[in-house]
C-alpha positions as a printed Julia matrix, in Angstrom:
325×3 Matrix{Float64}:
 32.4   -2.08  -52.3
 34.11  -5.09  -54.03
 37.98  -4.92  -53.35
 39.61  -3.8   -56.37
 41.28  -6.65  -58.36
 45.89  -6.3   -57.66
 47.49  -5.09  -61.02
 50.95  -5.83  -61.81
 53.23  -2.65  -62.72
 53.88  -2.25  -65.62
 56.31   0.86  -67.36
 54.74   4.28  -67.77
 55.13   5.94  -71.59
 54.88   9.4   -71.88
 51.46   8.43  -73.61
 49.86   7.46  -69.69
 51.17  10.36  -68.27
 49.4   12.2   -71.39
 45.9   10.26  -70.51
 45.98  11.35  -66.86
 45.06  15.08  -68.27
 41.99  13.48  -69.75
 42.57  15.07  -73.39
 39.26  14.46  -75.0
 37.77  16.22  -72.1
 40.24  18.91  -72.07
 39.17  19.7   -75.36
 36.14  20.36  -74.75
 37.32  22.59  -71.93
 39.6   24.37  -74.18
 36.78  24.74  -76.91
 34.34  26.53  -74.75
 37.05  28.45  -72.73
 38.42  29.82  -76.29
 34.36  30.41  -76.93
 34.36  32.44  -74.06
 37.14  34.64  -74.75
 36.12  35.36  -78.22
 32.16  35.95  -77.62
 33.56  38.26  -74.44
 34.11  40.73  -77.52
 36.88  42.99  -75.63
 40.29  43.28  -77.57
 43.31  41.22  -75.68
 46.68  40.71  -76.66
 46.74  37.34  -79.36
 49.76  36.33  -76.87
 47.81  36.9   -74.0
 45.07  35.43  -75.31
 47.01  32.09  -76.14
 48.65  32.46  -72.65
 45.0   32.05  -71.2
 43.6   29.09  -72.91
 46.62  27.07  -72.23
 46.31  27.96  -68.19
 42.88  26.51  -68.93
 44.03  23.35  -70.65
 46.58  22.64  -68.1
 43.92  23.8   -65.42
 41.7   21.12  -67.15
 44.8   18.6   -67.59
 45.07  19.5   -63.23
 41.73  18.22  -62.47
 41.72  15.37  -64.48
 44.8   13.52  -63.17
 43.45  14.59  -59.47
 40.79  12.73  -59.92
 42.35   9.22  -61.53
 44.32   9.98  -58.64
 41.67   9.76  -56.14
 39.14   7.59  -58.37
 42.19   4.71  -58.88
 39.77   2.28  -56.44
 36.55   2.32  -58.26
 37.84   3.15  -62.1
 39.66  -0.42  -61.36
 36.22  -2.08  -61.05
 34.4   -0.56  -64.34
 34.87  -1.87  -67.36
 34.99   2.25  -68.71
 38.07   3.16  -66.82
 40.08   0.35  -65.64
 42.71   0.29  -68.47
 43.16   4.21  -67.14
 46.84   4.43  -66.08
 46.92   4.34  -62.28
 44.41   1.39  -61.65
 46.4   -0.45  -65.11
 49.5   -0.46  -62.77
 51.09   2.05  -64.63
 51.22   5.34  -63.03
 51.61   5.27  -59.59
 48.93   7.28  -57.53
 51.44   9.53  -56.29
 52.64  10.54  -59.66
 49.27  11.47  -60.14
 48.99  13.26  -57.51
 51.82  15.24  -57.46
 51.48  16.14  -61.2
 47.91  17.11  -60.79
 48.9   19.57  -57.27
 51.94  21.19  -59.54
 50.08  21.36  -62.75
 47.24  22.83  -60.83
 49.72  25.85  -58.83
 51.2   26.47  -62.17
 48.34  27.1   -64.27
 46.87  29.43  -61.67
 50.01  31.62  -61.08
 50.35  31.83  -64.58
 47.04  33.06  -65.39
 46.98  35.48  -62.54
 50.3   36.86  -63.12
 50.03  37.04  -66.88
 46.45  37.67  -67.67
 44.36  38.78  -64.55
 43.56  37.19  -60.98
 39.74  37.04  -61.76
 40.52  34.76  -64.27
 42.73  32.89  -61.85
 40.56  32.72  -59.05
 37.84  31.14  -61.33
 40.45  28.91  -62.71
 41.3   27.68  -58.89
 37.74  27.54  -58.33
 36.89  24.97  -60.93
 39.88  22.55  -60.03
 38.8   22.82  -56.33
 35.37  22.48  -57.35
 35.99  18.85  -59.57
 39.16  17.37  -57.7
 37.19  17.58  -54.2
 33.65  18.61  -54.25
 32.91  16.49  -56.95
 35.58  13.96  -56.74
 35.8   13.46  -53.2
 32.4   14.3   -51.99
 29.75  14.26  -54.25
 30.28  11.77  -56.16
 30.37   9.12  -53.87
 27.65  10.41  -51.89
 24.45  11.41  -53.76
 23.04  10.63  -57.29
 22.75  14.3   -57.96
 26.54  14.18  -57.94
 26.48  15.19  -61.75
 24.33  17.59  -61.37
 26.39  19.94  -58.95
 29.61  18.22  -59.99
 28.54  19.86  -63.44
 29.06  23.26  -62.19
 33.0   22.55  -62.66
 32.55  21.7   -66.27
 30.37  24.52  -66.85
 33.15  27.32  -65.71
 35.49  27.13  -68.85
 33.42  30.08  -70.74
 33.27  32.11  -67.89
 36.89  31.85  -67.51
 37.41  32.47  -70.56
 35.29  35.76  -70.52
 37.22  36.65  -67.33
 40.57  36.84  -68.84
 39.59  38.8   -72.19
 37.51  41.43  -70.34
 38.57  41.1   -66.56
 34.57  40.84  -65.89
 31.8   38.2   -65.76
 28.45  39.95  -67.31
 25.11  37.27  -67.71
 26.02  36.26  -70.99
 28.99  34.84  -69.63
 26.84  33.02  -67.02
 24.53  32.08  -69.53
 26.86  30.18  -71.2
 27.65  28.62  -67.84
 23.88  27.35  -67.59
 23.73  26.18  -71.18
 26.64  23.61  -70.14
 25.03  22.99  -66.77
 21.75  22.16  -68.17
 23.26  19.91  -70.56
 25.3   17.63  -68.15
 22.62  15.54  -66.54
 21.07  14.49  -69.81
 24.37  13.85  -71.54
 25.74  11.7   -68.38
 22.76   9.79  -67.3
 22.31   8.77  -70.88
 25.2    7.6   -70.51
 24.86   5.82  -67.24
 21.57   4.21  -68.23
 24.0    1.25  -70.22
 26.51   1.3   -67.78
 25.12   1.63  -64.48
 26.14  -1.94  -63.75
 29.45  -0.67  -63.72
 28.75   2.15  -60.97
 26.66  -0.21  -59.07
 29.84  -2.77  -58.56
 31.7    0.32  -57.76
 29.48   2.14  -55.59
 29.28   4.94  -57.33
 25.25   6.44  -56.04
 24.77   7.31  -60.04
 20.94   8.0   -60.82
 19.92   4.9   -62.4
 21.89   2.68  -59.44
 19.36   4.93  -57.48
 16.53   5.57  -58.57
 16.19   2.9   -61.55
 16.22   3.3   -65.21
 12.77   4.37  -65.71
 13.2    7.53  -63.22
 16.32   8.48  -65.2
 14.2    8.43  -68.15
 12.29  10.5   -66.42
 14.14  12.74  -65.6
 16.5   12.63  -68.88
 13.83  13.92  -70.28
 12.24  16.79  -68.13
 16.1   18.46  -68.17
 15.94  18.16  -71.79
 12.79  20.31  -71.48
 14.4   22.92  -69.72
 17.6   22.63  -71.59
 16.57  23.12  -75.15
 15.07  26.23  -74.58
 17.7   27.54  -72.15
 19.82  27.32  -75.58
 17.62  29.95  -77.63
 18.03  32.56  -75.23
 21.99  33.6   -76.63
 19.77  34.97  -79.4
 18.02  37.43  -77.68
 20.8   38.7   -75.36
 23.09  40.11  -78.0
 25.57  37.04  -78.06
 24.05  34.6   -81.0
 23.19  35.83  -84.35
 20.83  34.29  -86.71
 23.27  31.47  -87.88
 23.36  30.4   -83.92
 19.49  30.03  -83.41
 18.92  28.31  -86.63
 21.43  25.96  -84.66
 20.17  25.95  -81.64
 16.57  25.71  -82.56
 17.08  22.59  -85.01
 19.55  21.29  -82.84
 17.14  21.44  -79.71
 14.55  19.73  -81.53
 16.7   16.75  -82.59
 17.53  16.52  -78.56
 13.83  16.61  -77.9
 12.94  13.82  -79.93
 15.88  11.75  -78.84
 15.19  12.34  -75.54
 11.44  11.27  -76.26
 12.66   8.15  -77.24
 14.84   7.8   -74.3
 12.06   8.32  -72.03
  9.85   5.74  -74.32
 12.5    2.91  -74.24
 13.46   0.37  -71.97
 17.26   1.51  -71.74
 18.73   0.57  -68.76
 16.15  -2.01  -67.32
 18.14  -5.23  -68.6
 22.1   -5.72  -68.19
 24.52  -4.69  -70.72
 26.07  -7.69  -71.78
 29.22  -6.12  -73.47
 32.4   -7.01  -71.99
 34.92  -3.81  -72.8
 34.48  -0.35  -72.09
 33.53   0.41  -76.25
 30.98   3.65  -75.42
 29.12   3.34  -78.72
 28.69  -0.79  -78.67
 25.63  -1.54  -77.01
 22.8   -3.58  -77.01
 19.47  -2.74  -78.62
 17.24  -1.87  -75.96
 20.37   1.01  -74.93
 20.53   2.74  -78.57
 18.14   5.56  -77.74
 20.9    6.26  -74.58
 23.32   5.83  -76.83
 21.79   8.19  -79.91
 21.1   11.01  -77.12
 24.61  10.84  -75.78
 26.25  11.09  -78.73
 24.11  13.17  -80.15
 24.3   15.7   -76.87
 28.57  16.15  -77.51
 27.36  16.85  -81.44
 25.02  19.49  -80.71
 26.7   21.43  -77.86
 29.78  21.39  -79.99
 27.76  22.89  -82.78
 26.26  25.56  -80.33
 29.49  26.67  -79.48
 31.37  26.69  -82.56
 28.72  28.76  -83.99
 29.11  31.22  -81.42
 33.03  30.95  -81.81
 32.33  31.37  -85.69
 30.23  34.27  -85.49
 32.45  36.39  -82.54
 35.71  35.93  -84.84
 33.73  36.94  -87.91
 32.18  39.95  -86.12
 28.44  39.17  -87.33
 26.03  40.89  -86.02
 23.54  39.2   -83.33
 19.64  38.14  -83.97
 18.58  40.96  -81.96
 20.62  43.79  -83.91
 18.73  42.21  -87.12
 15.25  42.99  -85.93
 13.99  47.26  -86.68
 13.81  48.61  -83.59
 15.05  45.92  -81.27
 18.83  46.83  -80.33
């Protein structure tokens, strides 16, 4: 691995400390954790309620500066993450540390002792499960590393479920897969125009692996199994007809982006940009691009539908069809 290049401290704001939580992931966490607590359609205190989805945030928030913490090496050698606080000089990696270990204890005692210790345990679960299985195993290991890692993203809902109805039932699995399923083909979209950064880094990432044209590949045979995955809220009481008219055109937008994916040449030349800019790429990487951008639009949509329809109490597809419920 190429030695990381020395940073000079610099002064921390309160805005680095603020980044180490990650908060554009954390809000997807939050969204699909709130998802899950509403769709679980079991009445909970408003209080308690609140009291849950911030244990997930700072749960989320827990994770995130655990792993700048432990990442600080190779995030200073791609062009993505090196301005990120501890490998800028800013933070210090024990800060990081120590706010991620504390941060991680207090959302967990919090959610056990105010809301339940299901909810708890799956909360402890999923910062275990990113901050070392994925973090300090996987990731550096094998190019599925995404694909388990996932599983820690993919939590939120359940957790969510957990702490409004102190029970897990399939739906609140199912919502677990449809987040699963949609990890590899959002990240290795993503890594297809910046896989010369994990290469310098030594991150095993897919394309570093296996090339761009087996990501393609494969991009596109999860995209196969995803899309459909997402129909099936319909027809197990938890989407009405508002969510499969979603899902369905949704799906079939990610199909044909994913077609093109799998028809381009992303990832088989360089990416010649020189900042970390997500959305500024060259030509041959727009279909990546589209599908990765695309992929936050539509599961955003596919949960904010369901979020939509649980607060409004409308009825699901099935309960719409004679005969059916």
């Amino acid at each position: 691995m190429t030695p990381a290049i020395p940073v000079t401290a610099q002064p921390a704001r309160w805005q680095d400390y603020m980044q180490l939580l990650k908060p554009r992931v954390m809000s997807l966490v939050v969204f699909t954790g709130a998802t899950g607590l509403i769709c679980a359609d079991t009445p909970i205190h408003p209080l308690l309620g609140a009291v849950a989805i911030l244990c997930i945030a700072i749960g989320a928030g827990a994770s995130a500066a655990l792993n700048m913490w432990y990442d600080a090496d190779i995030d200073a050698l791609m062009r993505r993450t090196r301005g990120r606080p501890v490998p800028a000089g800013r933070v210090q990696g024990a800060e990081a540390l120590s706010m991620g270990v504390v941060l991680s204890l207090l959302s967990v005692m919090f959610m056990g002792v105010a809301v339940n210790w299901l909810a708890a345990g799956l909360l402890a679960f999923t910062i275990f499960f990113y901050a070392v299985v994925y973090s300090m195993w996987l990731k550096r290991s094998t190019a599925q590393n995404i694909v388990i890692g996932g599983l820690a993203g993919a939590l939120p809902p359940v957790i969510g479920w957990a702490a409004a109805a102190g029970e897990t039932p399939l739906n609140a699995w199912l919502l677990c897969a449809i987040i699963f399923m949609w990890t590899p083909p959002h990240f290795w979209a993503l890594a297809l125009y910046t896989s010369e950064d994990y290469e310098k880094a030594g991150v095993p990432m897919m394309p570093v692996v296996a090339g761009p044209a087996s990501t393609r590949r494969q991009i596109f045979i999860y995209s196969l199994l995803f899309t459909p995955l997402c129909l099936v809220p319909a027809f197990t009481g938890l989407g009405g007809p508002a969510y499969l008219a979603v899902a369905g055109l949704g799906g079939a937008v990610f199909l044909i982006l994913a077609w093109r994916v799998l028809r381009s040449a992303a990832g088989d030349s360089p990416d010649p940009r020189v900042d970390g800019r997500l959305y500024d790429v060259r030509a041959g990487a727009k279909d990546a691009r589209n599908l990765f951008a695309f992929s936050i639009l539509y599961l955003s949509l596919l949960f904010a539908t369901l979020l939509i329809e649980g607060l409004l109490g409308a009825p699901s597809f099935m309960n719409l069809i004679p005969g059916a419920a």
